[in-house]
N, C-alpha and C positions, 0 to 999 in steps of 0.2 A: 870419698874420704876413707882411709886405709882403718879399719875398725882395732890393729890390732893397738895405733896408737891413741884411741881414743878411749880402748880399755886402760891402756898404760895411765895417763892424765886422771880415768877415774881412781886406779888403785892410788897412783901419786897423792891425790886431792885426798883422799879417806884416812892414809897411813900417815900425811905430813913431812914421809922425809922420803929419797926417790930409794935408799937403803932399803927399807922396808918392802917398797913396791917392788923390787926387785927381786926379793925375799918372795913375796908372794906369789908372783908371777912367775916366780923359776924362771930367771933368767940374770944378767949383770947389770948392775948398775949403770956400767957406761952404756948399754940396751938402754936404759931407763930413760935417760940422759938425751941418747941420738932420738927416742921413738918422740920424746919432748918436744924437743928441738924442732923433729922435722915437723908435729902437728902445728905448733907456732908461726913456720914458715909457711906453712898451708894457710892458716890463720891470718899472717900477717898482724898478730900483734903479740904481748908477751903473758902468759898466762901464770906463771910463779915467778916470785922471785924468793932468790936465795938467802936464809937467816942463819943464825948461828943456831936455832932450836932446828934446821933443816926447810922444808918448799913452802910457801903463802900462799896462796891464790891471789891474785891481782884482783884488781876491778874488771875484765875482762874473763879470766880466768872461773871466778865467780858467776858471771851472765851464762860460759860456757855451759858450767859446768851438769845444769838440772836438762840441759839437751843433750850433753852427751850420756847419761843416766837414760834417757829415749831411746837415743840410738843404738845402746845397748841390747834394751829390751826390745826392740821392734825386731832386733837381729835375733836375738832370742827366739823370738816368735817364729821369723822366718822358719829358723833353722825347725824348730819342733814341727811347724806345720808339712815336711816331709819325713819326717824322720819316722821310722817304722813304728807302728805304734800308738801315733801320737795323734794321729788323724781317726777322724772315722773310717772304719769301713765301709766302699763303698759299691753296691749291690745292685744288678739291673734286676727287673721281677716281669720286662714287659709290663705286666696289667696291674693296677690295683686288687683286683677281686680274683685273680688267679690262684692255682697254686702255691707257686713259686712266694708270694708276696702271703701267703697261709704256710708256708716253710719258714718264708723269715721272722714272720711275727710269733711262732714257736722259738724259733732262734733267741729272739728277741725277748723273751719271758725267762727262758733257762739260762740266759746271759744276759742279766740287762746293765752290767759294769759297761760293758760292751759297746760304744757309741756305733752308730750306723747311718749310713747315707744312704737311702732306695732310691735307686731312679730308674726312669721306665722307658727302656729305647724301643725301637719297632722293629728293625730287623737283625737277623744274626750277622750280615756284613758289619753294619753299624756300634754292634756291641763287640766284635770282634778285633775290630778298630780300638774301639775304644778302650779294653783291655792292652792289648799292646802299646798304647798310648800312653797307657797307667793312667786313663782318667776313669777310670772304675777298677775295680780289684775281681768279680767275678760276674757271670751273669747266669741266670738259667735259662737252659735254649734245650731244641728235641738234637742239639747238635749238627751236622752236617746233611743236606740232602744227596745224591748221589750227584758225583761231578764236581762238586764243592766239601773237599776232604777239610779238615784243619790243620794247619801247618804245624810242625812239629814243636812250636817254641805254645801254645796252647794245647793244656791239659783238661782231659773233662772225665767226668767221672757220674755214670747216672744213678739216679737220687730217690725218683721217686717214677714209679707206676701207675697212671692216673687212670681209672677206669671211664672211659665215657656213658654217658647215662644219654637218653632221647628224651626230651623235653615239648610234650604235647600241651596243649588250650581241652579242654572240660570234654569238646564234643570229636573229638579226634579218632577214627576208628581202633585205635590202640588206647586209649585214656584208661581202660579199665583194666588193664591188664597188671602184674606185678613185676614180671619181665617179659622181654622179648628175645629172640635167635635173631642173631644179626641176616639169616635169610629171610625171617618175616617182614624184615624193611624192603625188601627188593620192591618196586612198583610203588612206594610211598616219598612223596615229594620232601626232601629233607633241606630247609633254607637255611642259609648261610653266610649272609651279607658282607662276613667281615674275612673271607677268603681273602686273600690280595696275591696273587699269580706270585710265587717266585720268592716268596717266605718260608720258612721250613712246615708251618703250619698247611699251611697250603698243599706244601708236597706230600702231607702224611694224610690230609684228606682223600688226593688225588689217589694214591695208592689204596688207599680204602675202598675207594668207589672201583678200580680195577678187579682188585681182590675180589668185591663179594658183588660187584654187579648193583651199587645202589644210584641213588638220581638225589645228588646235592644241588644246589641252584645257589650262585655266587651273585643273581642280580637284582639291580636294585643299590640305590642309596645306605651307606652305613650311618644308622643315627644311634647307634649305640644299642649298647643291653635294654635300657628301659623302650625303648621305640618294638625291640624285636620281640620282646615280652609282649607287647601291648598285642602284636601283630599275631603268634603264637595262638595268644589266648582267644582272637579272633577269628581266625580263620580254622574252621576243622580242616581243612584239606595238606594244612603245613605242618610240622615239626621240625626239630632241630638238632643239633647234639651239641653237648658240653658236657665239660669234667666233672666229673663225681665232688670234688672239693672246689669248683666254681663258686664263690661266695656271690648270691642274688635274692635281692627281697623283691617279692611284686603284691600289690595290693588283695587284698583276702577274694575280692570277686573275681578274680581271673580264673583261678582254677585250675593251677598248672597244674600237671605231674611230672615228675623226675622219674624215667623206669628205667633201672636198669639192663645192659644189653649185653647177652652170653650168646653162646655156641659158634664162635669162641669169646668171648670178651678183647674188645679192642681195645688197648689202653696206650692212653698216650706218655711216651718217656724222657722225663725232665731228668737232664742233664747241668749240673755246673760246671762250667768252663773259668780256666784261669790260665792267669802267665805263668810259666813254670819255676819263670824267676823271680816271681810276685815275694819279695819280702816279709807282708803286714801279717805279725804273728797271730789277728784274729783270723785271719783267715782258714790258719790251719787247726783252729779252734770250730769255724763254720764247716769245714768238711767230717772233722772228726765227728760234731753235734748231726749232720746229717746222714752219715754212716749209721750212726746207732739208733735213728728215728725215721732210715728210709723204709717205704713202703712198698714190696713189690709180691707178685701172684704169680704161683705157680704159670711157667711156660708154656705148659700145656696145656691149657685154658686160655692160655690168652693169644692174640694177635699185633702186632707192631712193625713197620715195615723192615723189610732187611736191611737196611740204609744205616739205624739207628745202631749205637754203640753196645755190646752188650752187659750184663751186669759185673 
């Protein structure tokens, strides 16, 4: 059904005379007339008839009338649900307890006009997909591994400097320590369950263990944070690593320690990536909010693979 004549019918129906509606609509009369006409013959029946105070609505006319008032609005709808602006923004974080999703939810306090859409993909093919797509508007990733560049039509810009911390159980021959030199890991079994070959995560582990010579262990079933905590706090022979801004609660008798890891500090580097032609003016509100609330450490102190984008 051609909408532009069912708006015509509604102006008609509201003004009483098709002069007026014609007036309104900015356009002529005899427009008024034809766009009538042709809805009627679409109809198949007759919706005004002609008075000397100007149009009636029929009996017909009238039944029409409170659904084309719908079809207005549902077009309405349509239309705003892409229009810049009008939508949420919508956000990949990977993880709930990650960074990235501790970036948005700052976002999300200093902006909260601001609707938003998180969702949580797994890999950077997938999110990078899904940006070009327009079924998300940005995502935070470590960016590209080597051999898998980004294409020129996505933009990323890095955000935030995550320092990794080692995560021991009570009886761990490092547990008492307040830091560690990433060469004092060398010879200590560092697990890692939730490696998966061929993720950008993965590749910046892998470059790590190159670099300084450490022993991460990828095997084994992934049951999540709460399973690996459990295991951590069990076994003194394991430890692990995660972000310094990892958000994780574990039961008071475990005993974890979080220490963190220098000489150099490896930190890992979150990147927002978007379409370059991404329209949604929150967006450029999300980057500029992350520009003035990114986090990062002198270079010389820290470690990051050569892969990653610089600041």
């Amino acid at each position: 059904m051609d909408l532009d004549t069912v708006r015509t019918f509604v102006a008609a129906a509201d003004a009483g005379q098709f002069q007026e509606a014609a007036a309104e609509l900015a356009v002529t009369q005899q427009a008024v007339s034809k766009r009538i006409a042709a809805l009627e013959r679409n109809l198949g029946v007759r919706l005004f008839t002609r008075t000397p105070r100007g149009a009636q609505l029929t009996i017909d006319g009238q039944a029409f009338l409170p659904h084309a008032w719908e079809l207005l609005r549902v077009a309405d709808r349509a239309v705003a649900s892409v229009r810049a602006g009008s939508r949420p923004l919508r956000v990949d974080v990977i993880a709930s307890r990650s960074a990235a999703s501790g970036l948005m939810r700052g976002f999300h306090r200093t902006h909260p006009e601001i609707d938003l859409d998180v969702v949580m993909l797994f890999d950077i093919e997938t999110a990078v997909a899904a940006i070009r797509s327009g079924a998300i508007d940005a995502s935070f990733r470590a960016v590209a591994a080597p051999g898998r560049p980004l294409s020129e039509d996505i933009e990323s810009v890095r955000v935030l400097d995550e320092p990794l911390q080692l995560l021991t159980g009570p009886a761990h021959a490092l547990a008492g320590a307040r830091s560690v030199t990433i060469a004092q890991l060398a010879g200590h079994r560092i697990w890692m369950p939730g490696l998966v070959p061929g993720t950008e995560w993965a590749t910046y582990y892998d470059d790590l263990v190159a670099e300084f010579g450490l022993t991460i262990e990828a095997t084994g079933p992934n049951f999540g944070s709460d399973a690996l905590l459990d295991t951590i706090a069990d076994t003194p022979a394991l430890a692990t690593f995660m972000g310094e801004q990892t958000r994780l609660v574990w039961p008071a008798g475990h005993g974890l320690r979080r220490i963190p890891v220098t000489g150099p500090m490896p930190v890992y580097p979150h990147s927002l990536l978007w379409h370059r032609d991404n329209p949604h003016p929150a967006l450029a509100t999300l980057r500029a909010h992350l520009a003035a609330t990114a986090a990062g450490h002198d270079a010389g102190g820290t470690w990051a693979p050569g892969w990653v984008i610089p600041h």
